[in-house]
N, C-alpha and C positions, 0 to 999 in steps of 0.2 A: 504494500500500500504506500501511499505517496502522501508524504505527512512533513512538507518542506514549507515554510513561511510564505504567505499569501506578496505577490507581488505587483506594479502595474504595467501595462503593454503597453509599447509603446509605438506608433506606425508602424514599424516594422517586422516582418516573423523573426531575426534576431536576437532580438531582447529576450527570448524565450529560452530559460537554456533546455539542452537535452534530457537532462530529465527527465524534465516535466512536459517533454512530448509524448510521451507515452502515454496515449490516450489507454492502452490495454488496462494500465495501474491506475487507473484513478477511481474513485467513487464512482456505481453505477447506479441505476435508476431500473425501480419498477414500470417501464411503460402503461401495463394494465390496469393501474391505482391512478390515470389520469382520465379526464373526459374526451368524448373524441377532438374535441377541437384543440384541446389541450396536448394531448398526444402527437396532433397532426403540427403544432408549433413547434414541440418538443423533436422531434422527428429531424424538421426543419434545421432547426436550432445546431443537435448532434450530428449533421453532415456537413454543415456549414464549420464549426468546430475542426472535425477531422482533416476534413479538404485543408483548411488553412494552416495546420499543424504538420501532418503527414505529405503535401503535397506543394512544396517550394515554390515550384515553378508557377502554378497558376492562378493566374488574377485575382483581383477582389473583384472584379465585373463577372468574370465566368462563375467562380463561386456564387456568385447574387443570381445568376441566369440559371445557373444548375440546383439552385436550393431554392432562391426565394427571398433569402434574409440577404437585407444593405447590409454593405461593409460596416456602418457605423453602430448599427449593430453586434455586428460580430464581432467585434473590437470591446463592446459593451461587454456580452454574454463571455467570452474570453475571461477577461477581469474580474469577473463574480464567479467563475470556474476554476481560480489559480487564486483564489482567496480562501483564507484559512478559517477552518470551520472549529466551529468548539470541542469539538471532538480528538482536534487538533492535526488533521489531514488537510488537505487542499476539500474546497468543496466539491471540483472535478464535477461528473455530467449533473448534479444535482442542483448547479446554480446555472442549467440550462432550463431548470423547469419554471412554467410561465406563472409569473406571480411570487415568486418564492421568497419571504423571508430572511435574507443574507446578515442580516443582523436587527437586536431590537430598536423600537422604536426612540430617537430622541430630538426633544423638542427643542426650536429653533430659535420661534417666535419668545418676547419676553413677557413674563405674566402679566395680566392686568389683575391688581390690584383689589379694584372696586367690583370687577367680575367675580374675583377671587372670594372674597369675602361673602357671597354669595352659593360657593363652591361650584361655578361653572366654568370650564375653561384651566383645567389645571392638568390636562393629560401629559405625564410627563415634566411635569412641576418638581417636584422632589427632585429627579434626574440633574434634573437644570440648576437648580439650589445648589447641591453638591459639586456642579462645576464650577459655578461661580466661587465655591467659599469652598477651597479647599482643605481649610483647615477644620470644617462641617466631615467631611469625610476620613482625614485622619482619627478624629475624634470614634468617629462610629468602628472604623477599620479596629483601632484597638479595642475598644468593649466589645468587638464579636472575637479577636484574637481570646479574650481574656476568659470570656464565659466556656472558653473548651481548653483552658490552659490550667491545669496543679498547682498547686499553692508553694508547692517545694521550698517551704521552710520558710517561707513570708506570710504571715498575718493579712489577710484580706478577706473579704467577699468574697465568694464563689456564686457561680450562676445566678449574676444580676439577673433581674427580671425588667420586663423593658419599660415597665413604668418608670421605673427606678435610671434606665438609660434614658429615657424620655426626657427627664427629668433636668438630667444632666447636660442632655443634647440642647433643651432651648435655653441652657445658659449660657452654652456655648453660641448658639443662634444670636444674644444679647450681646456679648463677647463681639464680633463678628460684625455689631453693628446693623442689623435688621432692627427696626423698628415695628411694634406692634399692627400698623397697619399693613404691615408685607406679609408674603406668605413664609414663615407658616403658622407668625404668631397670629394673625388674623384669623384662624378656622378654628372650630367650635370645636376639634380635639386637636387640635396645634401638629398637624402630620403625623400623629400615632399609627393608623391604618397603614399609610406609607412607608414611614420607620421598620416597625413590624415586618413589614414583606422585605425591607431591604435586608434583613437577618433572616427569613425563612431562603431567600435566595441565598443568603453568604454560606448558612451552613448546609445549602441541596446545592456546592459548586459541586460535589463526590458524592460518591455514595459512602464511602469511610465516614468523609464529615458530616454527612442525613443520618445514618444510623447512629453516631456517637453523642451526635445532638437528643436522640433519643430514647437517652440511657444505657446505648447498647455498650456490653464490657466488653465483648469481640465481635468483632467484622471479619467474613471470611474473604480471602483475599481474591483479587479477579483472574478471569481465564488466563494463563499465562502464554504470552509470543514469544515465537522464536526459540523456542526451549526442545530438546532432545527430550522428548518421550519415549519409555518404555514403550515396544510394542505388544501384541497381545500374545501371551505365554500358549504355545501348542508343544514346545520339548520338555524335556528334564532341564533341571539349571538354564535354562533363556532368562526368567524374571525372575527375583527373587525380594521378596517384601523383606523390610528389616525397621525396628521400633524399639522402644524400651516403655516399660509400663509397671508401675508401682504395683509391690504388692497390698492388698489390700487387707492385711495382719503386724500385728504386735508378734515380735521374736524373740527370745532370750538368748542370751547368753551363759555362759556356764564357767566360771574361771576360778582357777584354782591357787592361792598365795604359796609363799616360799616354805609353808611352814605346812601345804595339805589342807588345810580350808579350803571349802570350794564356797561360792556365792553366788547366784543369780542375778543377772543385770539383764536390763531390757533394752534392745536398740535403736535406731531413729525409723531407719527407711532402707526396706529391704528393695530391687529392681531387678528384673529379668529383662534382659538383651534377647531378642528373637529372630532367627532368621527363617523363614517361610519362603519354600517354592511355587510358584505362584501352579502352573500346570499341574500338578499331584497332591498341593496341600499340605506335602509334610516338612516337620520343620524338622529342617538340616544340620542346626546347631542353636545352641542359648548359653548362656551365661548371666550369672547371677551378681550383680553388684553392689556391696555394701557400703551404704556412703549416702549422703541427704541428696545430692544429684550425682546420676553417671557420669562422668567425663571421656576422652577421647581414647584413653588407656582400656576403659572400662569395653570401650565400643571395638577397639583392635582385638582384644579379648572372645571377642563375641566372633567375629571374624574366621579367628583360628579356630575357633571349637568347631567352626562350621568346615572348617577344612580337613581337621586331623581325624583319624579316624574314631569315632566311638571308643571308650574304655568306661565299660559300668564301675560303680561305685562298689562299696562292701559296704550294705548295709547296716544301720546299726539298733532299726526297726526288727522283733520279728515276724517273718512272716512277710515283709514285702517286698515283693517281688514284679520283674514287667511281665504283662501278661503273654499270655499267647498268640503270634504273629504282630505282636509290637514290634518298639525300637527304634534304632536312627537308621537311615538308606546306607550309610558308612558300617553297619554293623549289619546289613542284612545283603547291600549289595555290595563287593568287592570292591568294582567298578569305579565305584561314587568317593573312593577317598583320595580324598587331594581334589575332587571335582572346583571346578572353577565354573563360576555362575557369570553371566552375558550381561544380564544388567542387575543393578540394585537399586530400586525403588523405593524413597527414605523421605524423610522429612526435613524440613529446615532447621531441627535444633541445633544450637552452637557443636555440640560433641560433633553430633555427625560432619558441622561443614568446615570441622579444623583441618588445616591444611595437611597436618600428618595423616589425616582419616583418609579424603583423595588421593595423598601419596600410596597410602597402602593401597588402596582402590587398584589404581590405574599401573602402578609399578608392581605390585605384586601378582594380585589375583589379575588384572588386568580385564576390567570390564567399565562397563559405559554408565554413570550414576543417572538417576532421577531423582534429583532435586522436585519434589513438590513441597506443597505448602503444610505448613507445621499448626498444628491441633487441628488439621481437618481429616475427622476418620476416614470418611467420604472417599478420599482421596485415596486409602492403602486400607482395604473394606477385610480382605484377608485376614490381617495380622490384626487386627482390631477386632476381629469375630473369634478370634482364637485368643484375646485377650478377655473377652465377653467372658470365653466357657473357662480360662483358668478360674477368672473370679467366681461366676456363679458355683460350677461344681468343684474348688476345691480352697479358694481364699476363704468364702463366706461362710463355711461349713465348718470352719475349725474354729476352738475358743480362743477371744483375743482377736477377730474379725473386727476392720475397722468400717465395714460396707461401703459400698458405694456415695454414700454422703453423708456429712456428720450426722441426721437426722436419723441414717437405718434403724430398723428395727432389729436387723442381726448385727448390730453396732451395740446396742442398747441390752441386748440380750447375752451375748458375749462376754461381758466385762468382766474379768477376771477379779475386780473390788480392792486388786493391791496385790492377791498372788500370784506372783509371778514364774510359780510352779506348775501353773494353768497353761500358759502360755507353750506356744512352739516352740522349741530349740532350736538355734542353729544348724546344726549338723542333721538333724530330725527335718527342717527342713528341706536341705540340699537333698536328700535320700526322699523326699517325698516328691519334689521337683522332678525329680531325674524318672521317676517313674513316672508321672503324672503326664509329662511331655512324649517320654516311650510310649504309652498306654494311649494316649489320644492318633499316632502316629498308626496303630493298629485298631480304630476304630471306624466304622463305616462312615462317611462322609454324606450327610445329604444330598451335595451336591453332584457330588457327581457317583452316588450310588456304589463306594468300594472305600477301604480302606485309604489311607493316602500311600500305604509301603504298597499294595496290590495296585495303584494308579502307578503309581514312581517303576514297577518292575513291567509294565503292559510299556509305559512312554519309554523307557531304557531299550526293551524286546525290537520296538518299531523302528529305531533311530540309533540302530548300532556304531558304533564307532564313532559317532555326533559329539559325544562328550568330551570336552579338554580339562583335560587335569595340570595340576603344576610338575616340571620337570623332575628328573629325580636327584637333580642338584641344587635344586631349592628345598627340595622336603627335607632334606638333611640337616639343615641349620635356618629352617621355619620360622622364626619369630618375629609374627607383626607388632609384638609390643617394642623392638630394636627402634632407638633412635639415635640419630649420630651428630656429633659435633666438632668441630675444628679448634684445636687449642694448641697452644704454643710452648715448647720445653723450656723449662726454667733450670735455672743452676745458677752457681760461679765457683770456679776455682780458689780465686783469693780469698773468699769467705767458705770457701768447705764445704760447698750444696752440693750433693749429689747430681744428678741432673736426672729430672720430674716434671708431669706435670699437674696442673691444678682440674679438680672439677669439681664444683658445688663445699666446696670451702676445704675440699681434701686431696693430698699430694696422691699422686698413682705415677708408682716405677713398678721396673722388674730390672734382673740380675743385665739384661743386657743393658738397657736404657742408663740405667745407675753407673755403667765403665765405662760410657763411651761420652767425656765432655763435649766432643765436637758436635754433639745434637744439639747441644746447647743454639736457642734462638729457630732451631727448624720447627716447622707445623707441624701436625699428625691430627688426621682426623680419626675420632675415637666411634665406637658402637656400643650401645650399652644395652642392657633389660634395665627396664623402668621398673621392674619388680624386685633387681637385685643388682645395686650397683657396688658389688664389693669390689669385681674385678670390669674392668672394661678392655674391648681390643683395639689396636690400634694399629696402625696406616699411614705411611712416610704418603706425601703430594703425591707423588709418582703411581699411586698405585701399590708399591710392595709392602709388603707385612711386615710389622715389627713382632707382634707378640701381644698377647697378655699383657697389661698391667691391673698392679693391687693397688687397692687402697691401703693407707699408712696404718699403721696400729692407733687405734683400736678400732677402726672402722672398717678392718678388714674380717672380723670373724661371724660375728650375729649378720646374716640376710637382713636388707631392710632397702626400701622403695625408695623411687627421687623424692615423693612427698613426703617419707618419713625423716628422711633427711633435713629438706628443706622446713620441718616443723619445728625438729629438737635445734637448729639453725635460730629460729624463729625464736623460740622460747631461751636459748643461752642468751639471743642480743636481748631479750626482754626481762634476764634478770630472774625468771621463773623455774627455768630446769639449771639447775649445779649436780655434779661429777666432778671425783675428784680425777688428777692425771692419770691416764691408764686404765680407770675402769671401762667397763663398756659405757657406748652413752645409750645402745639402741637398752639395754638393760635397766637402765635410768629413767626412758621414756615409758617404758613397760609398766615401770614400779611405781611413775606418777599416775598414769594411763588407770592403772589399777585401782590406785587409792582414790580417784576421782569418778572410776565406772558407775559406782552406787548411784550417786547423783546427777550423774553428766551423762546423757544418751549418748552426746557426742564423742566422747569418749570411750564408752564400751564400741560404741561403732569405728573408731580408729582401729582397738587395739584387736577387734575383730576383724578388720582387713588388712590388717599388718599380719596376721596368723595364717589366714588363709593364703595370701599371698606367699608365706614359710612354704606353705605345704604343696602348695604346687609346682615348687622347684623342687630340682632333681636334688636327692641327701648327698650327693658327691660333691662334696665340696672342691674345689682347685687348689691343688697341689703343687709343692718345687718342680721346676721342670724337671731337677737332678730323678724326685722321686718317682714324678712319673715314667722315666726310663726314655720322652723324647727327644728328640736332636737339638741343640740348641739352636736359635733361630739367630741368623745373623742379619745384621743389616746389609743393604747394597755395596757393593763392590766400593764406588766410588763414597760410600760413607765409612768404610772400615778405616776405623784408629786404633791404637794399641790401647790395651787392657791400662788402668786407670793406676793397677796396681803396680806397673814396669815405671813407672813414672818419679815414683818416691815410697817412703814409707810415711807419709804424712795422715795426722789420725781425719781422714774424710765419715762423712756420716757413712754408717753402712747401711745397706741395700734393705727396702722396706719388708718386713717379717712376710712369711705365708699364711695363709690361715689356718687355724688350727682347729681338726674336727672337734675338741674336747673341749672348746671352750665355749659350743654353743649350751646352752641353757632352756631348757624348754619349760616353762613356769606357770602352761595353760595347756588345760585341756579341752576338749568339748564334749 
């Protein structure tokens, strides 16, 4: 469509640019919505149009012989056809139609007075006002800014009412220098009527600002242009919906002190990450994450589950079990692990559109996003029907259900009254999840009348060989939680620094990195897990590998996340978490995290995703390279310098500790 600023023609064909010749793109017209005589101008009109646009060469006489319409005309109709319509396009063939409206009415003539006062003769009066006394319009322009504007921490009025602008307005009228006998102190409601509409117009410019004017909290957003669409899902992994959705229950926790007390704590907000294939119905992977909103980690999370293959839990219910032709398509079809899905159809929340989330998108899995619009279910109908049935048959059913609105009735009904022994558990509910999502996966489908795993092995059957998986030198070192950064090697000889570098306020060497000064001042882009940055790997410019590096003592033994870090960071500069030198600090954050659970939801829910996060890493901890038996890694050719120790016997710092499996501490249970 052709939505370029309205311009005027000038004698010439010319003046026109190319563009905007393009009669094919412009606004068309319903012929049959006009009367025949209207049609038959109209007609007229859009050949006389064309001719003069598409056809250089010939005249304005022949044109007027061949159509019927004077040049001085078509010169007219031209002008009101390359004029910008509210809509904000050219108006194109729609300001060829006879009679037509190109903009509203304004008055020209100057009021009278004495007519006025009698209320006759003021069509357009207000209009006219407001041109003349501009500062009559400034005045109004802000009282409608203001009546849809937040208070944000200034004392005022909210949602004047227009008597109240009224009010205001004809002092500003007085201001301005009108006298009583002008309009609009002369009328028996001094331009209220007129006023009034000029605000029912300010706030119907949008339909955002009509509904918000009344009372609405959300506006669903308009059809989107131009935007890459999911097309409609006929294989296995083509579409895939993907969401996050609160659970709608109270959890506990279960922690045990250094001394074998155990105590119950309750946590904020539990969320399940889901990924649904749109063709079959079944969902491919979830993840669970603790935390008052998911973030981008949470969502990468979610990602991998959908890709690795299935590995059930060890229940710690008895008795439950997935049922019969359940499960995940990775656990039932071979085929399907490591599958990579075509597109992913998501919503607008910050997680989803952080730039790490697309990276992994498009670089890993390597598929096409649908961005649609965020809280409208409408839009990803799927994953929002299978959020329906977690809640109805299996959030709402258990005690400690917070229902569907603070108002439920199984809200009300639920309430545990303070025991928190009532309540879910943790781990109680990861093992009730994991079935619940298997179980629905082998359950018959309305829609399409089968299972979603008997849909998923009929579209597999059909479209053999169709499916792309990730290489088998990506599955190998898989992780979408990996994020990487460029940092610079510190050291000095003359002061005795090793050579190190910094990340998130802690040194990281290893035995090579530590002998060789001459790194000193070279970059190295580093890779990390956001889950555990004891060690990260690292990467000369060029490409070649260095190796491994640790973090310094004591940051190298207890697992703990970039946010764990960046907290007990947070809380040293604030004065609130002390250790003394050498202790652990993640053991510190533990022991606060602990004594604050009771009380502090947010707490119990930290130091429960700092565990879970434990537990999903491998227990192999990283070891000397001496111990693990392999090669030592050298730097590039052109980087080799001698050993640090040919050099002198001078006391330089030594090389930072390894981690040691004995030192971790495990002080929670569930």
């Amino acid at each position: 469509m052709t939505t370029q600023p309205s311009m005027r023609v000038a004698a010439d064909r010319e003046s026109i640019p190319d563009y905007l010749r393009d009669v094919a793109s412009w606004p068309s017209v319903d012929p049959s919505a006009l009367s025949d005589t209207e049609r038959a101008v109209f007609y007229a009109r859009q050949q006389a149009i064309s001719l003069f646009l598409t056809e250089p060469g010939m005249t304005m006489r022949a044109i007027q012989l061949s159509t019927g319409v004077d040049p001085k005309t078509v010169y007219r109709i031209i002008e009101r056809c390359l004029s910008k319509h509210t809509d904000g396009q050219i108006f194109g063939f729609r300001g060829a139609i006879p009679y037509a409206r190109l903009k509203a009415y304004e008055r020209v003539r100057g009021i009278n007075n004495a007519a006025a006062a009698k209320g006759v003769g003021l069509s357009g009066a207000f209009g006219l006002l407001l041109e003349r006394y501009p500062s009559l319009e400034q005045f109004l322009l802000k009282q409608a800014k203001m009546r849809h504007k937040p208070i944000n921490g200034v004392p005022r009025e909210v949602r004047k009412s227009i008597k109240r602008i009224h009010k205001g307005f004809l002092d500003e009228c007085r201001k301005a220098g009108i006298r009583t006998h002008e309009y609009p102190l002369n009328q028996a409601m001094a331009g209220l009527r007129s006023l009034a509409e000029y605000f029912r117009r300010y706030d119907e410019r949008t339909f955002e600002s009509a509904a918000r004017s009344r009372t609405a909290m959300r506006v669903p957003p308009g059809a989107p242009e131009h935007m890459d669409q999911a097309p409609p899902a006929t294989r296995a992994f083509e579409v895939v919906e993907f969401d996050g959705h609160k659970i709608d229950l109270r959890v506990s926790l279960r922690i045990t002190d250094p001394h074998g007390f155990q105590d119950l704590v309750e946590l904020t907000k539990i969320w399940i990450l889901v990924l649904i294939d749109i063709a079959s119905r079944a969902v491919i992977g979830y993840r669970l994450a603790i935390s008052q909103e998911y973030n981008k980690d949470d969502v990468a999370a979610a990602f991998q589950a959908a890709l690795v293959p299935f590995r059930p839990r060890e229940y710690k219910i008895p008795g439950l079990a997935i049922r019969e032709g359940g499960g995940f398509p990775s656990s039932v079809f071979p085929q399907t692990q490591y599958a990579c899905w075509e597109w992913l159809r998501f919503d607008g929340a910050k997680a989803h559109l952080s730039v790490d989330t697309v990276a992994r998108l498009t670089h890993i899995v390597g598929c096409w996003p649908d961005n649609g619009p965020s809280r409208e279910p409408d839009k990803r109908p799927f994953i929002e029907r299978f959020f329906s049935l977690i809640a109805e048959n299996f959030a709402h059913r258990l005690p400690g259900t917070t229902g569907s609105d603070p108002t439920s009735i199984q809200r009300a009904l639920s309430d545990p009254k303070g025991d928190l022994s009532l309540l879910v558990e943790l781990e109680e509910l990861e093992d009730m999840i994991e079935v619940t999502v298997a179980d629905y996966n082998g359950q018959v489908h309305g829609t399409i009348n089968r299972t979603p795993l008997e849909a998923m092995g009929q579209l597999l059957a059909r479209e053999k060989g169709y499916l792309r998986t990730l290489p088998a030198v990506v599955r190998q070192n898989l992780c979408l939680l990996q994020e990487a950064r460029v940092v610079t090697i510190h050291g000095s000889l003359q002061q005795r620094v090793r050579p190190h570098v910094n990340f998130l306020n802690v040194k990281y060497t290893s035995k090579i990195l530590s002998s060789n000064p001459a790194l000193i001042g070279k970059k190295l882009r580093i890779y990390y897990d956001v889950r555990d940055i004891r060690t990260v790997k690292a990467f000369f410019e060029d490409g070649a590998e260095l190796g491994m590096l640790t973090a310094a003592h004591p940051w190298c033994y207890t697992p703990h996340s970039v946010r764990v870090r960046r907290e007990i960071s947070r809380l040293v500069r604030l004065g609130k978490l002390k250790y003394r030198e050498g202790d652990d600090p993640i053991e510190a954050w533990e022991k606060m995290k602990r004594g604050n659970a009771k009380k502090d939801k947010r707490a119990a829910t930290a130091l429960a995703k700092a565990h879970t996060q434990s537990r999903e890493l491998s227990p192999k901890l990283p070891l000397p390279e001496s111990a693990a038996g392999a090669p030592r890694q050298s730097p590039p050719a052109a980087q080799q310098v001698p050993d640090a120790a040919d050099q002198g016997d001078s006391p330089i710092d030594p090389p930072a500790p390894q981690p040691k499996t004995l030192r971790i501490k495990r002080t929670i249970t569930f």
